[in-house]
Structure formats: structure tokens, C-alpha cells
mmCIF file of the N, C-alpha and C atoms, coordinates in Angstrom:
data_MODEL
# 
_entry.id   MODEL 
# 
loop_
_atom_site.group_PDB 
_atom_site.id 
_atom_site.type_symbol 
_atom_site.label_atom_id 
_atom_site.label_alt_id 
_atom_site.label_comp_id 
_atom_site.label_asym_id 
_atom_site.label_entity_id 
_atom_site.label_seq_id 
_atom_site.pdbx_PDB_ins_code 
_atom_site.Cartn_x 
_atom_site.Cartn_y 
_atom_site.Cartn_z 
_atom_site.occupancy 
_atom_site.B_iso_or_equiv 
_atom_site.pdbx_formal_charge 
_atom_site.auth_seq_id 
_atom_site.auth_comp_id 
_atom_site.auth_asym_id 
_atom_site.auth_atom_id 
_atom_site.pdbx_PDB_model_num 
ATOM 1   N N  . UNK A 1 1  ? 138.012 95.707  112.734 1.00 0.00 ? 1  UNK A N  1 
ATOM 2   C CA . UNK A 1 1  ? 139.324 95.802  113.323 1.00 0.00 ? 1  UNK A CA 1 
ATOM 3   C C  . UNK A 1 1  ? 139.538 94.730  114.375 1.00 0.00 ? 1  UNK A C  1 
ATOM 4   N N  . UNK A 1 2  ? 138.549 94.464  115.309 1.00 0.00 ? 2  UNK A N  1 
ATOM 5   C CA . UNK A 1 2  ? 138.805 93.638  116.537 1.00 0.00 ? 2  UNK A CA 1 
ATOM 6   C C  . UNK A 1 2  ? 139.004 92.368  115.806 1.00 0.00 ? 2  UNK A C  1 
ATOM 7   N N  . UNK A 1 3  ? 138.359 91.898  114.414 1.00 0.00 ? 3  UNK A N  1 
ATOM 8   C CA . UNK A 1 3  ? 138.470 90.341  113.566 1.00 0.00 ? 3  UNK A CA 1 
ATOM 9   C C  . UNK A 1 3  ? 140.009 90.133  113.595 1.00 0.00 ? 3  UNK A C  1 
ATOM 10  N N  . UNK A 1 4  ? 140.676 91.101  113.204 1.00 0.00 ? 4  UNK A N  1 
ATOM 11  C CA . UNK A 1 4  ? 142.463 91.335  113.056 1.00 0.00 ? 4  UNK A CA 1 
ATOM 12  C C  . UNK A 1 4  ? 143.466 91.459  114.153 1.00 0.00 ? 4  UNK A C  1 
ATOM 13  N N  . UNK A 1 5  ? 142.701 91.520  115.612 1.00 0.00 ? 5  UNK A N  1 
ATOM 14  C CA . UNK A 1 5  ? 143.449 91.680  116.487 1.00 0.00 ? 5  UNK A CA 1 
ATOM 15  C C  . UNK A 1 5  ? 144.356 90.831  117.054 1.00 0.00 ? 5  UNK A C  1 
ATOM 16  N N  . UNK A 1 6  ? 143.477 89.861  116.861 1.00 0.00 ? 6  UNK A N  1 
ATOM 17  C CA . UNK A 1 6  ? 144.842 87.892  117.539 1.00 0.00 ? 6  UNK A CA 1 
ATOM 18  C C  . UNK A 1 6  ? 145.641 87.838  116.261 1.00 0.00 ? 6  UNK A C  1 
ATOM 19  N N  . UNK A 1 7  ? 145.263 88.072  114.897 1.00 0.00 ? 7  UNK A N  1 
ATOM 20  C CA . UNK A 1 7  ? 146.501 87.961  114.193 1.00 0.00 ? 7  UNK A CA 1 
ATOM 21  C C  . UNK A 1 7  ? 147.812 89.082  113.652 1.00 0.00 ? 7  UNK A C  1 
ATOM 22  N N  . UNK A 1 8  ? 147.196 90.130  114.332 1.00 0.00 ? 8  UNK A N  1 
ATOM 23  C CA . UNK A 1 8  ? 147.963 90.991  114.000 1.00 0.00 ? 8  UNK A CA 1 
ATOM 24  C C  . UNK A 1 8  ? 149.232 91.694  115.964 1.00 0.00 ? 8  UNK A C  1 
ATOM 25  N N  . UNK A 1 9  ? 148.662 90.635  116.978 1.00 0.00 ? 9  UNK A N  1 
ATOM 26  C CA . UNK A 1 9  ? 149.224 90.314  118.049 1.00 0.00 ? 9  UNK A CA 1 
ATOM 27  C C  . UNK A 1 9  ? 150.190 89.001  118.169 1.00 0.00 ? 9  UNK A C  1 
ATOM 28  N N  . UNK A 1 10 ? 149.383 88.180  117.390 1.00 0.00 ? 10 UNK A N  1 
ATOM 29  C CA . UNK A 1 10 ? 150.694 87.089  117.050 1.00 0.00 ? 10 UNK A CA 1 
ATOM 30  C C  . UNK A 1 10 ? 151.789 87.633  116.550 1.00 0.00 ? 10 UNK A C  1 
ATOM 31  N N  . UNK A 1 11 ? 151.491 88.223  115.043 1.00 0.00 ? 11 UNK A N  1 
ATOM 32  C CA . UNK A 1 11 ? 152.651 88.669  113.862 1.00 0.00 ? 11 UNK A CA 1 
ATOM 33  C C  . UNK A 1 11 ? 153.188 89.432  114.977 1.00 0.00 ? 11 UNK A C  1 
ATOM 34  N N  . UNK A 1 12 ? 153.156 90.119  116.276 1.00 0.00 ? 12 UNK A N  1 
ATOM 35  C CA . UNK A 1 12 ? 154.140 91.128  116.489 1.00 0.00 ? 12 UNK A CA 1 
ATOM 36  C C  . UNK A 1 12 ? 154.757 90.368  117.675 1.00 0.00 ? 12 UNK A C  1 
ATOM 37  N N  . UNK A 1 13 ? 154.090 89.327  117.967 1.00 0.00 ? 13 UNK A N  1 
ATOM 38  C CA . UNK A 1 13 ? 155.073 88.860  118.842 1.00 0.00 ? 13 UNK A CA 1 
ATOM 39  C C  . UNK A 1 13 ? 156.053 88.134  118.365 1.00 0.00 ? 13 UNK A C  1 
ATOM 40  N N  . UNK A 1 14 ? 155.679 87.734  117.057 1.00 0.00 ? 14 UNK A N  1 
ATOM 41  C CA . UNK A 1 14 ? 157.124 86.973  116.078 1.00 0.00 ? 14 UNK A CA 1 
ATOM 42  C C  . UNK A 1 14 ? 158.402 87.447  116.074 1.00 0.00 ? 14 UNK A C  1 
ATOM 43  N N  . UNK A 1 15 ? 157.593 88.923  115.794 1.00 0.00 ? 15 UNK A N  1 
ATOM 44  C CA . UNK A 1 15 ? 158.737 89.835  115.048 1.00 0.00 ? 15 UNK A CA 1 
ATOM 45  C C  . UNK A 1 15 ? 158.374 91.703  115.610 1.00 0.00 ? 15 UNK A C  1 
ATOM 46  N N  . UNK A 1 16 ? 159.627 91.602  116.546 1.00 0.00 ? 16 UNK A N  1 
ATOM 47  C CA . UNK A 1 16 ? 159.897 92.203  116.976 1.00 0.00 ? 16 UNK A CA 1 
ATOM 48  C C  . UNK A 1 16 ? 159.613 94.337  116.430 1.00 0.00 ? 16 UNK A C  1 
ATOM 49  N N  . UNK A 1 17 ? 159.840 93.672  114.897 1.00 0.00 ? 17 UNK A N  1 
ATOM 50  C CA . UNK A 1 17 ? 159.592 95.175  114.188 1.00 0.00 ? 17 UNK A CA 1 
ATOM 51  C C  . UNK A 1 17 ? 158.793 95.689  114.173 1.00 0.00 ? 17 UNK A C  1 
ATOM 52  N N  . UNK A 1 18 ? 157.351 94.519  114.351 1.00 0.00 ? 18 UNK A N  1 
ATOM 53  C CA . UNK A 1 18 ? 155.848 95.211  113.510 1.00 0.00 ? 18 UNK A CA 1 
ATOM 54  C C  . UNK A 1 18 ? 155.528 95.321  115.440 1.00 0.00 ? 18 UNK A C  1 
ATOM 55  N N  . UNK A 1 19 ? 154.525 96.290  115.050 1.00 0.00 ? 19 UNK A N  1 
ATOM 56  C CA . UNK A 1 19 ? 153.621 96.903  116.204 1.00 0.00 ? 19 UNK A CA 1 
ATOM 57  C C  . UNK A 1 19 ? 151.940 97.065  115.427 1.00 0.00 ? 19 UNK A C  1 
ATOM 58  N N  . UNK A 1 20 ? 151.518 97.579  116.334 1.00 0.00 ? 20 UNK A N  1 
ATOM 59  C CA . UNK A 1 20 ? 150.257 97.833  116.030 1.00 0.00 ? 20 UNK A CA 1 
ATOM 60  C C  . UNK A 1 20 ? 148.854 98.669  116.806 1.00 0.00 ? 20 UNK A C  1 
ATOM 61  N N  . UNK A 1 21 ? 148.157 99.158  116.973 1.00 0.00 ? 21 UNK A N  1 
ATOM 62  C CA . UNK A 1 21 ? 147.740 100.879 117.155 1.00 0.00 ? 21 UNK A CA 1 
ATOM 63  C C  . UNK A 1 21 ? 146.296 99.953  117.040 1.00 0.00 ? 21 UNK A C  1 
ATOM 64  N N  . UNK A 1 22 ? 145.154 100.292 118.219 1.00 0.00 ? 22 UNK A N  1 
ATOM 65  C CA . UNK A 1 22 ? 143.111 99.436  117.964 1.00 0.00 ? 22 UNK A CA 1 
ATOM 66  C C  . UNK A 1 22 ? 143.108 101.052 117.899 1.00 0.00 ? 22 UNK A C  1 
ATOM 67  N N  . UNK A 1 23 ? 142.953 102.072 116.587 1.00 0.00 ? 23 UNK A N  1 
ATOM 68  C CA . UNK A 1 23 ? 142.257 102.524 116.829 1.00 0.00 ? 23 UNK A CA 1 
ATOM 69  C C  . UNK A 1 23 ? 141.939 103.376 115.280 1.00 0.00 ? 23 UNK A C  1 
ATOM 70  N N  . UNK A 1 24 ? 141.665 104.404 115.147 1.00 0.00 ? 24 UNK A N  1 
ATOM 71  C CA . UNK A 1 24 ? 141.360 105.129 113.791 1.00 0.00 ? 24 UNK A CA 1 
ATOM 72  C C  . UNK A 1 24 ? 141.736 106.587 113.700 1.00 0.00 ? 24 UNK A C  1 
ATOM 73  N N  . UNK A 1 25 ? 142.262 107.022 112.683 1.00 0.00 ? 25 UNK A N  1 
ATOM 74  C CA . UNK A 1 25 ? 142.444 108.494 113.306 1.00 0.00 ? 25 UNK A CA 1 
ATOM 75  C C  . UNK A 1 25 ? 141.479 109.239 112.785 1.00 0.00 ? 25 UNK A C  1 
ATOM 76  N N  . UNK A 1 26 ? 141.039 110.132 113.194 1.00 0.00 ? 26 UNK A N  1 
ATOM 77  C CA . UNK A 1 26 ? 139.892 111.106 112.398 1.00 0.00 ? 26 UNK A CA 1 
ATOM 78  C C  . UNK A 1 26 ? 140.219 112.574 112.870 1.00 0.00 ? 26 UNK A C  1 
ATOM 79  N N  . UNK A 1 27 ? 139.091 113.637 112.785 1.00 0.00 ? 27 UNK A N  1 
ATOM 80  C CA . UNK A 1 27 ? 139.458 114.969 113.164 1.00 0.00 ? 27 UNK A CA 1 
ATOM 81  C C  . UNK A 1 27 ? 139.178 115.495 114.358 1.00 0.00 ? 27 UNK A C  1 
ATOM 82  N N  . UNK A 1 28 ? 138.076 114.501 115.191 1.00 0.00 ? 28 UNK A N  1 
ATOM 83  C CA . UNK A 1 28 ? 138.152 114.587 116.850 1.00 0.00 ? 28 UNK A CA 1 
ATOM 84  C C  . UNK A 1 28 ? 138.111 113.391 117.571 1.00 0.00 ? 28 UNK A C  1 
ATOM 85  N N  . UNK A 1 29 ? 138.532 113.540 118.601 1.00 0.00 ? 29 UNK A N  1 
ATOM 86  C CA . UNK A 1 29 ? 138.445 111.998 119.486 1.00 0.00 ? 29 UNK A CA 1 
ATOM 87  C C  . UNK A 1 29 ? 136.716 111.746 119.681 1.00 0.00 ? 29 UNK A C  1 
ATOM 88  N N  . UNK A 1 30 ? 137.188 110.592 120.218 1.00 0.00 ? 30 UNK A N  1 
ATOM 89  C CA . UNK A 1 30 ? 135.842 109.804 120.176 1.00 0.00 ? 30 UNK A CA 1 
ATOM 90  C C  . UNK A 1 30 ? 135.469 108.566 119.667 1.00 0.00 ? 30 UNK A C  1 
ATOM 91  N N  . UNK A 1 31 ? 133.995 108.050 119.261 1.00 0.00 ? 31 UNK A N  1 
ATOM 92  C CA . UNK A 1 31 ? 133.889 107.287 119.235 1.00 0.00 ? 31 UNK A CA 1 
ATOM 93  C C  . UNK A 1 31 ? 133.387 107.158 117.659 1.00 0.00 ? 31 UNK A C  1 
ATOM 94  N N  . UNK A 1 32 ? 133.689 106.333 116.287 1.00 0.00 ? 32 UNK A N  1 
ATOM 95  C CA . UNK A 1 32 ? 132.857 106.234 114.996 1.00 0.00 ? 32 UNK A CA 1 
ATOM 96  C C  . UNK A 1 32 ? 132.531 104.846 114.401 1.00 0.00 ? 32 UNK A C  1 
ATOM 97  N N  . UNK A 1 33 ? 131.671 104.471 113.365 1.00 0.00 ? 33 UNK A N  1 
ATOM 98  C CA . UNK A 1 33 ? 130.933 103.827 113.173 1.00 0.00 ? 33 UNK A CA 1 
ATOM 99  C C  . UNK A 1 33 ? 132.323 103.547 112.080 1.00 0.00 ? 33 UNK A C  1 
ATOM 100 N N  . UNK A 1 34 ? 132.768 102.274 111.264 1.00 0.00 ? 34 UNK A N  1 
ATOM 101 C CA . UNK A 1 34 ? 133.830 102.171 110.667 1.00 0.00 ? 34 UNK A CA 1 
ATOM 102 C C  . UNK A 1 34 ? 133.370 101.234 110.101 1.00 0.00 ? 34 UNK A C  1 
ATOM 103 N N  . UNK A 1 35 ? 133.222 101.041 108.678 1.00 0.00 ? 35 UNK A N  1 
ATOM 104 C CA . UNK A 1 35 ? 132.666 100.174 107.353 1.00 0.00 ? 35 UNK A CA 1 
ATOM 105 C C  . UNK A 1 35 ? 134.532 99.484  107.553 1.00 0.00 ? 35 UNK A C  1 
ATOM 106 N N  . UNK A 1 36 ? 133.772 97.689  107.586 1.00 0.00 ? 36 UNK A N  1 
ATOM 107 C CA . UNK A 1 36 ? 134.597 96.775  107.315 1.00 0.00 ? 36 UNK A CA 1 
ATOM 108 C C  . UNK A 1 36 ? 134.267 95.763  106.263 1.00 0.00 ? 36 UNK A C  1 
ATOM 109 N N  . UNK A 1 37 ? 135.237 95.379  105.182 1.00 0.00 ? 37 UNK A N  1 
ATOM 110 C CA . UNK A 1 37 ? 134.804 94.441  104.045 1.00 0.00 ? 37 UNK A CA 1 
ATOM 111 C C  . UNK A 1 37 ? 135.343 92.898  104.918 1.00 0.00 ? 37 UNK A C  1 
ATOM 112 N N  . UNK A 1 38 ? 134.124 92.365  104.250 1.00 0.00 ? 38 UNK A N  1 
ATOM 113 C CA . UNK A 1 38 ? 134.172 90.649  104.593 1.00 0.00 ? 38 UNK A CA 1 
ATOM 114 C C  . UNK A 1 38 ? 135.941 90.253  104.362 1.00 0.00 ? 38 UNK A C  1 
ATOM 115 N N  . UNK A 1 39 ? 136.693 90.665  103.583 1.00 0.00 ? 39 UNK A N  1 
ATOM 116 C CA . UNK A 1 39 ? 137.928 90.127  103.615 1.00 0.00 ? 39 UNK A CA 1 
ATOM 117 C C  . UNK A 1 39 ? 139.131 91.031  104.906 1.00 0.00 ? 39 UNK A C  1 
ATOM 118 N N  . UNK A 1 40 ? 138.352 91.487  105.660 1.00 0.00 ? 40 UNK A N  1 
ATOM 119 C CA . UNK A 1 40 ? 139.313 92.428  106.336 1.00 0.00 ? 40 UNK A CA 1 
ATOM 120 C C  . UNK A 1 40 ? 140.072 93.199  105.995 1.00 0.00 ? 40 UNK A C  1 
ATOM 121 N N  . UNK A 1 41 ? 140.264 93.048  104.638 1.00 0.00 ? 41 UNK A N  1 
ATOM 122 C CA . UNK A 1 41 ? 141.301 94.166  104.071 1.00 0.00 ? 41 UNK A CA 1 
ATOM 123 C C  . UNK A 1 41 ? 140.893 95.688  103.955 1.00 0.00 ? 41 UNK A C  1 
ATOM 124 N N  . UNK A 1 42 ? 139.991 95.996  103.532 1.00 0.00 ? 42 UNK A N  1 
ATOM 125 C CA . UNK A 1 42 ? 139.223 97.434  103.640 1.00 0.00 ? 42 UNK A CA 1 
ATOM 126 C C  . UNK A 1 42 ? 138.505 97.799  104.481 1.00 0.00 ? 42 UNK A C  1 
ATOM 127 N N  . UNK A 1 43 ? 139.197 98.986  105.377 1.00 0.00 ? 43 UNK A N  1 
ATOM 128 C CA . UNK A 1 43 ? 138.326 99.669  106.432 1.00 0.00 ? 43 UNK A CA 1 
ATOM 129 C C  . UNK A 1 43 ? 138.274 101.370 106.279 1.00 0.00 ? 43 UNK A C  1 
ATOM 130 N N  . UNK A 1 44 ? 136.990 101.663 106.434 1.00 0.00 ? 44 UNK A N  1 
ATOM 131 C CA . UNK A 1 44 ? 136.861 103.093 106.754 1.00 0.00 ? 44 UNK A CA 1 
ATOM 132 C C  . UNK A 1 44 ? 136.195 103.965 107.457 1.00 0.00 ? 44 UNK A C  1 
ATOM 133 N N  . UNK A 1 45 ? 136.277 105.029 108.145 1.00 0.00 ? 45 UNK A N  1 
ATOM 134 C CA . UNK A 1 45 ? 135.285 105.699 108.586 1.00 0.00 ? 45 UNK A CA 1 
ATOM 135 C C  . UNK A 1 45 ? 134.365 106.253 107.371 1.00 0.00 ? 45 UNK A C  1 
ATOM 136 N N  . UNK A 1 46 ? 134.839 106.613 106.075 1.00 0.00 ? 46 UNK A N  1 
ATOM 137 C CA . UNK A 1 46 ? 134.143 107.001 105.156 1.00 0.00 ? 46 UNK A CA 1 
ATOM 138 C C  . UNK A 1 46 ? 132.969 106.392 104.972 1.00 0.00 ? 46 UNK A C  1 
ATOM 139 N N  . UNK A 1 47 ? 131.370 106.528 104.202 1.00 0.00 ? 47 UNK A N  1 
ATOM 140 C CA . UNK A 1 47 ? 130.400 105.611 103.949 1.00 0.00 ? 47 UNK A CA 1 
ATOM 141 C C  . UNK A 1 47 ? 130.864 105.033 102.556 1.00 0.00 ? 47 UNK A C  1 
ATOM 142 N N  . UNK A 1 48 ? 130.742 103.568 102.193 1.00 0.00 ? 48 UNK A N  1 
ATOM 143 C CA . UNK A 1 48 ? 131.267 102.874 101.698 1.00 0.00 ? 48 UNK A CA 1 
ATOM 144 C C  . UNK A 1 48 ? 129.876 101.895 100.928 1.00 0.00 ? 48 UNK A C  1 
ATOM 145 N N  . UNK A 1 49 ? 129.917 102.658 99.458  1.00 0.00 ? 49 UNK A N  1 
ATOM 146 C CA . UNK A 1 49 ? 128.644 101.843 98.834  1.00 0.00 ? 49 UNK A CA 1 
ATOM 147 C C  . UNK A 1 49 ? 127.934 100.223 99.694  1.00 0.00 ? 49 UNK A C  1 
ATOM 148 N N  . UNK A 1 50 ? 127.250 99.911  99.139  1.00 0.00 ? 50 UNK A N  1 
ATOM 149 C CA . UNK A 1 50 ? 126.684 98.642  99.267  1.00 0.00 ? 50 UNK A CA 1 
ATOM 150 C C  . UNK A 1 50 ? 127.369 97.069  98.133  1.00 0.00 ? 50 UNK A C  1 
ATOM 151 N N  . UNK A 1 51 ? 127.941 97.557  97.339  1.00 0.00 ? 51 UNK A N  1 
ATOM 152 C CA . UNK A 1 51 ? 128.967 96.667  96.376  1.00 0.00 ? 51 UNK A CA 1 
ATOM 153 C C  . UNK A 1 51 ? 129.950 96.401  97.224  1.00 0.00 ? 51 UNK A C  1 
ATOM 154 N N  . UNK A 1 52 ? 130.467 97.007  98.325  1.00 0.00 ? 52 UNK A N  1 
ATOM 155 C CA . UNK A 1 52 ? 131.402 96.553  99.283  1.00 0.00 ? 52 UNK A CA 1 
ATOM 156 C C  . UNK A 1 52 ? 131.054 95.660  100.336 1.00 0.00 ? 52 UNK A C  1 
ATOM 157 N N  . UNK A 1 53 ? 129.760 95.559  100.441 1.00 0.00 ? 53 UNK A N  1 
ATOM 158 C CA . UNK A 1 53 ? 129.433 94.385  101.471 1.00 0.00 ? 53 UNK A CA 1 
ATOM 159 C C  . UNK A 1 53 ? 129.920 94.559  102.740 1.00 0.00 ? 53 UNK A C  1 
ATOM 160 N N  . UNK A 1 54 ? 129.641 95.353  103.408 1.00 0.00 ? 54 UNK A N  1 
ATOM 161 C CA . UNK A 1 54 ? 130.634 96.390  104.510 1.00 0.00 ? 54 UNK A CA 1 
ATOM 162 C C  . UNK A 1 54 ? 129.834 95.695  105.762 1.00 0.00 ? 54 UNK A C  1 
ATOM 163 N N  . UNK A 1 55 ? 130.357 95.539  106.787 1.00 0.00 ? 55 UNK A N  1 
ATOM 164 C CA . UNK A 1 55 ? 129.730 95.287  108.119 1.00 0.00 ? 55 UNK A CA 1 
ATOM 165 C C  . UNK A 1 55 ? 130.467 96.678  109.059 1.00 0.00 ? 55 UNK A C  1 
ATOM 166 N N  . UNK A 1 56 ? 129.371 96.912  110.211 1.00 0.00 ? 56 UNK A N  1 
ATOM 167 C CA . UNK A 1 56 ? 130.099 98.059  110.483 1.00 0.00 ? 56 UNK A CA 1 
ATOM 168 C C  . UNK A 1 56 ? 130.832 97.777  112.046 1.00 0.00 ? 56 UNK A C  1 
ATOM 169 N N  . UNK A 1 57 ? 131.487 98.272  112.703 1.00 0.00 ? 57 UNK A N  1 
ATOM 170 C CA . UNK A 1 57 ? 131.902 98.047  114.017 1.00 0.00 ? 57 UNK A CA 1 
ATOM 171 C C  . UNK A 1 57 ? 132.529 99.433  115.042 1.00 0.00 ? 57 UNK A C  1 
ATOM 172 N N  . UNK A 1 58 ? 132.088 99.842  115.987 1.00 0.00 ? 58 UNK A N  1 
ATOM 173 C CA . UNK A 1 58 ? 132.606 101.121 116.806 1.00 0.00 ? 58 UNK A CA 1 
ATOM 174 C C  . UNK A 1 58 ? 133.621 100.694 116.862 1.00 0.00 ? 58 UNK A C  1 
ATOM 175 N N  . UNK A 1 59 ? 134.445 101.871 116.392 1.00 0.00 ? 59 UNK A N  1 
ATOM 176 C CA . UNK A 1 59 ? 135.936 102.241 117.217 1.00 0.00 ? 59 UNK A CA 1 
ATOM 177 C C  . UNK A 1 59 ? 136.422 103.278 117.709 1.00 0.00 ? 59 UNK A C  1 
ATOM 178 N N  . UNK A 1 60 ? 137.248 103.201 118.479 1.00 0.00 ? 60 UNK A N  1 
ATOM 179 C CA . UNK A 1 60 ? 137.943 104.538 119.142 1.00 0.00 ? 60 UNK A CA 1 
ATOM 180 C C  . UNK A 1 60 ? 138.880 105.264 118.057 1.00 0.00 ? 60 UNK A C  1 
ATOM 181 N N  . UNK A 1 61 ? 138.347 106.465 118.555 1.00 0.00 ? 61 UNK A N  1 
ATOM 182 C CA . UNK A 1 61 ? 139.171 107.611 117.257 1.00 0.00 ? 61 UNK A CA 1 
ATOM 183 C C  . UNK A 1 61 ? 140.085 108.713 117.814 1.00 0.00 ? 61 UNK A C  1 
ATOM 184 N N  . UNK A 1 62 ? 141.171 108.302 117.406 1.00 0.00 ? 62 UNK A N  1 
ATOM 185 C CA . UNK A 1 62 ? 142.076 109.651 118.193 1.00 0.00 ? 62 UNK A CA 1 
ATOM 186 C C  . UNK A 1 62 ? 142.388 110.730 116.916 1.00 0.00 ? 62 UNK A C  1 
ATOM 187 N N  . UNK A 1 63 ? 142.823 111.942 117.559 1.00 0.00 ? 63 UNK A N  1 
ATOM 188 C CA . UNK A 1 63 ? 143.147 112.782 116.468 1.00 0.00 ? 63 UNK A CA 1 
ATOM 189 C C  . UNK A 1 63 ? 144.739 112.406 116.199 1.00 0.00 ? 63 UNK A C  1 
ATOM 190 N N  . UNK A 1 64 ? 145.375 112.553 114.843 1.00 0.00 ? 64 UNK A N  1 
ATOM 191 C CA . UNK A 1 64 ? 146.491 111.807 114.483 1.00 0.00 ? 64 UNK A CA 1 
ATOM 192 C C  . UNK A 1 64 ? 147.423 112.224 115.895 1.00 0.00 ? 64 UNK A C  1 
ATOM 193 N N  . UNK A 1 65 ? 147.548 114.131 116.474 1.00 0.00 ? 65 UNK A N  1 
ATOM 194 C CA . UNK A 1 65 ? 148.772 114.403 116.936 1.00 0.00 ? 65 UNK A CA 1 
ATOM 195 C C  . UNK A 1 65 ? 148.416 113.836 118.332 1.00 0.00 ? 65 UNK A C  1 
ATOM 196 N N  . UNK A 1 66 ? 147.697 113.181 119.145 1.00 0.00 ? 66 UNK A N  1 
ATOM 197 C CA . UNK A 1 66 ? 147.472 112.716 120.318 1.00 0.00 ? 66 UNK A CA 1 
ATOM 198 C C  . UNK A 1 66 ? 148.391 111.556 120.395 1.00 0.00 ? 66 UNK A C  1 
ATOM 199 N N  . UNK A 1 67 ? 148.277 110.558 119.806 1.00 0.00 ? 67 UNK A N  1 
ATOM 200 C CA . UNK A 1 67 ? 149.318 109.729 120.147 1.00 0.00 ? 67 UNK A CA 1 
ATOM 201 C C  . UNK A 1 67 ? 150.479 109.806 120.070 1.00 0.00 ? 67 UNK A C  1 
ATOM 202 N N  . UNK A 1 68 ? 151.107 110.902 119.356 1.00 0.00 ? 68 UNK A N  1 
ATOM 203 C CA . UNK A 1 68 ? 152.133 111.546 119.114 1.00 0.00 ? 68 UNK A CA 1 
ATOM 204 C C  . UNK A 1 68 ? 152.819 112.588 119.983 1.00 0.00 ? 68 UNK A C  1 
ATOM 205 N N  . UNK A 1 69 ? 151.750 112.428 120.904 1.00 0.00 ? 69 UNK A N  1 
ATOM 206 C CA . UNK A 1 69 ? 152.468 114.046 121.982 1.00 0.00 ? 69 UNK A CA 1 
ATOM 207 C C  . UNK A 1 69 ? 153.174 112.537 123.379 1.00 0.00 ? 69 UNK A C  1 
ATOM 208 N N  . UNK A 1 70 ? 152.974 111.242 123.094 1.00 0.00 ? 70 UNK A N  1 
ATOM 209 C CA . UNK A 1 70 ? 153.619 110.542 124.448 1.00 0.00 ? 70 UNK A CA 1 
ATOM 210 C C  . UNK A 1 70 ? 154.495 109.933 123.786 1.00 0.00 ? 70 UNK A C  1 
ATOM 211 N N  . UNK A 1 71 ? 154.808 110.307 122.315 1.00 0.00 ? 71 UNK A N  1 
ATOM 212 C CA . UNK A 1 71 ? 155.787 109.426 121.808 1.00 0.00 ? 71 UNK A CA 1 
ATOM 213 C C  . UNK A 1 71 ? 155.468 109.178 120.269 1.00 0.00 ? 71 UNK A C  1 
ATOM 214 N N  . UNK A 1 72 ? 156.499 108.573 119.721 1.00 0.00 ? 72 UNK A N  1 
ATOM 215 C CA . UNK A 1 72 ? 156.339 107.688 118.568 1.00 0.00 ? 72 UNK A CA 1 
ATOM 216 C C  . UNK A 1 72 ? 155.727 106.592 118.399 1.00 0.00 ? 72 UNK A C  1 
ATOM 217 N N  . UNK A 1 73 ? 154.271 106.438 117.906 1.00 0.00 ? 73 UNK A N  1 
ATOM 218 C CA . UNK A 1 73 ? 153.725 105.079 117.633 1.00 0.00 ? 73 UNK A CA 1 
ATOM 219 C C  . UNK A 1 73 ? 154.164 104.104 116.625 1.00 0.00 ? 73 UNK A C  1 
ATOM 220 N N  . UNK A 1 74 ? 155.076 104.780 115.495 1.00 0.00 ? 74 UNK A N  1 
ATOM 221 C CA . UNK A 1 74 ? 155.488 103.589 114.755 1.00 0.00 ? 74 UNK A CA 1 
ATOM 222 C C  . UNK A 1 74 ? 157.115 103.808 114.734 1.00 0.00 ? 74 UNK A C  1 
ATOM 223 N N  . UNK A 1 75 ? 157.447 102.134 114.685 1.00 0.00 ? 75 UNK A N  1 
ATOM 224 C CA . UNK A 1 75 ? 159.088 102.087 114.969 1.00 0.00 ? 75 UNK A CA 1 
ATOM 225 C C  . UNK A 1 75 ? 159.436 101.814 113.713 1.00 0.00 ? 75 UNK A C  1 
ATOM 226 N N  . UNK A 1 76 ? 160.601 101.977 112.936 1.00 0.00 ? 76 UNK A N  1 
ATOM 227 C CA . UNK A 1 76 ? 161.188 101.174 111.816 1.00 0.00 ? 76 UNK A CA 1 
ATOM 228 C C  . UNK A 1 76 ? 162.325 100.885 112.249 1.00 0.00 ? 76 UNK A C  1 
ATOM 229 N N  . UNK A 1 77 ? 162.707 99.308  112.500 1.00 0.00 ? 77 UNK A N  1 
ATOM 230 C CA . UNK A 1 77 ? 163.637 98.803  112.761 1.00 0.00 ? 77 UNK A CA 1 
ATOM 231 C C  . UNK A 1 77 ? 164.335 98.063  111.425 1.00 0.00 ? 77 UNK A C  1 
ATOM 232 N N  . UNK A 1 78 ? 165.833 98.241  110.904 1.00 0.00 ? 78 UNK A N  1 
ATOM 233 C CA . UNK A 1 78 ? 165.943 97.862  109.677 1.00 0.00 ? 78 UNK A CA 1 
ATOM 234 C C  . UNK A 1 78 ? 167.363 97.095  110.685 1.00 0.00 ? 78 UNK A C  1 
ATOM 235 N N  . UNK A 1 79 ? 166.746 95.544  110.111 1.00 0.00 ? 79 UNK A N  1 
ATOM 236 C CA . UNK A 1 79 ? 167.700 94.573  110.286 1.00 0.00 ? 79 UNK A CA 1 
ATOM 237 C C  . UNK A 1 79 ? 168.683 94.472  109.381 1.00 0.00 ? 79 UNK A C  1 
ATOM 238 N N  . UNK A 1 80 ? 170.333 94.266  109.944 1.00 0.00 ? 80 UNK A N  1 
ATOM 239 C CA . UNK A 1 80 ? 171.557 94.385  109.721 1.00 0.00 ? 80 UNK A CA 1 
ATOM 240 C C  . UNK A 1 80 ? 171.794 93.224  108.889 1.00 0.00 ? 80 UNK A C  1 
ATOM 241 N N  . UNK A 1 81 ? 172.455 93.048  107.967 1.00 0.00 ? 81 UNK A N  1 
ATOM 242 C CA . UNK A 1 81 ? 172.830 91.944  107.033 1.00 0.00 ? 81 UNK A CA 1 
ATOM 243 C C  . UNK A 1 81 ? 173.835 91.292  106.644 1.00 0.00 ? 81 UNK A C  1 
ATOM 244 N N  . UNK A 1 82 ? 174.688 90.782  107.387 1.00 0.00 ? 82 UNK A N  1 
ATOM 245 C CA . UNK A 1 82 ? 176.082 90.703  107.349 1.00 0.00 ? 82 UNK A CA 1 
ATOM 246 C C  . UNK A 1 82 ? 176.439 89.284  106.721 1.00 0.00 ? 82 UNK A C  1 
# 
């Protein structure tokens, strides 16, 4: 996750719509071990064969309704088209 962080902080400073959340949700807070594939595209807390070539990295884990009790974490802003 942290490999994705400068580009996924750029993209939101472009554009106003996208946001973005460092963390994972699981079934208690805390801290878990999170299988990442060499292309950044696949991440999980799940264990994730060895054909995936997984590197692993700690992240912070909230339960989904925690970030949700200070608000809405994701916005959808739908630009006007005139």
C-alpha cells in the first residue's frame, strides 16, 4: 500500500473527485500482515498462494463502521456537462 501512496496523492490532487483511505478494513482494529503482488494491483489480508509472488507489509486495520461514525469516507462527485 505505502508503494501507491505518492501516486495515488498526486491523482487526488489533480482531481478533485478521487480521495483515498492508508488503511484495510477487517473485523477488528489493529494492526495485519497484508500480501502485496509485485504489480501493486493485488492486495490482501487473506493468505495468498506462492504463484502470486506476494511481498508482505503491516497495515492499519479499521473495522468498516469506524470511519463511518465521523463521516463519509467516499465522495462521488458527478461533473456537470453542458
Amino acid at each position: 500500500m505505502s508503494a501507491n501512496e505518492a501516486r495515488l496523492r498526486e491523482r487526488s490532487e489533480k482531481e478533485p473527485n478521487i480521495s483515498y483511505n492508508m488503511f484495510a478494513a477487517g473485523e477488528s482494529p489493529g494492526e495485519q500482515v497484508m500480501n502485496i503482488t509485485p504489480q501493486l494491483t493485488t492486495c490482501s489480508l487473506l493468505p495468498m498462494g506462492a504463484a502470486w509472488d506476494a511481498t508482505t507489509e503491516k497495515v492499519r486495520v479499521v473495522t468498516i463502521d469506524s470511519p463511518l461514525a465521523s463521516g463519509p469516507i467516499l465522495q462521488h462527485h458527478v461533473p456537470s456537462h453542458r
